[in-house]
N, C-alpha and C positions, 0 to 999 in steps of 0.2 A: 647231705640230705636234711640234715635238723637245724642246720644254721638257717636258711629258708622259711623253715616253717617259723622259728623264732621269731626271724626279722616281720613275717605277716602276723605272727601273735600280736609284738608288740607295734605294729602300724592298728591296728583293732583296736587294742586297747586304749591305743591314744587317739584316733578317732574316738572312742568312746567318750571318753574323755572332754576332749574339745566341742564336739555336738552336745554332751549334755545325758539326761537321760531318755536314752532313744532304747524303747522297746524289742527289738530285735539285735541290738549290738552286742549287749550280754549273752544272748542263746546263743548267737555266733562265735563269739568269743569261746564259750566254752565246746562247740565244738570243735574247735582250730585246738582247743586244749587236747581235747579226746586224740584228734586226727593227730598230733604231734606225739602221741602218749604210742600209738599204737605204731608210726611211724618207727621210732625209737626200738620200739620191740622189733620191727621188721630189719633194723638195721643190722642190731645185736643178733637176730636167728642167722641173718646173711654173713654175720664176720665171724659166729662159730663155724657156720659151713665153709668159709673160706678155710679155718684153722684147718678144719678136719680134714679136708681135702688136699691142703699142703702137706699135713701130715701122711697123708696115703700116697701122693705123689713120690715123696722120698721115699717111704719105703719101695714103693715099685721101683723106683730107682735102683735101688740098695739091692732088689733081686733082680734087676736087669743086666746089671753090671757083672754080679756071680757068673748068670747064665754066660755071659759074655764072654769072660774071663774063663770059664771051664770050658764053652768051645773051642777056645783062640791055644788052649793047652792041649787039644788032642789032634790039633794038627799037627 
């Protein structure tokens, strides 16, 4: 996801660059900043919930198994 945004930062910047000073290439520019800043964060919130969720998976696991294992002993 952030490799993307990168690569169109810097194609901006370096059109910037090459054109000159063009009016509207720096506002853009630092949106593409903003839009990667906030990206970033979107990525980090989504791979904590990935953690938290693996984490909760095993544990359900870990009491699924129990339950399993304490039926499979009363037959």
């Amino acid at each position: 996801m952030i490799e993307p945004l990168r690569r169109v930062e810097l194609a901006v910047t370096s059109l910037s660059e090459d054109l000159g000073d063009v009016s509207s290439l720096p506002a853009i520019h630092g949106e593409l900043v903003r839009v990667n800043e906030t990206m970033t964060a979107v990525l980090e919130a989504l791979q904590g919930l990935r953690h938290d969720l693996g984490e909760s998976a095993t544990a359900d696991g870990r009491e699924t198994g129990k339950k399993r294992r304490g039926a499979g002993a009363a037959r």
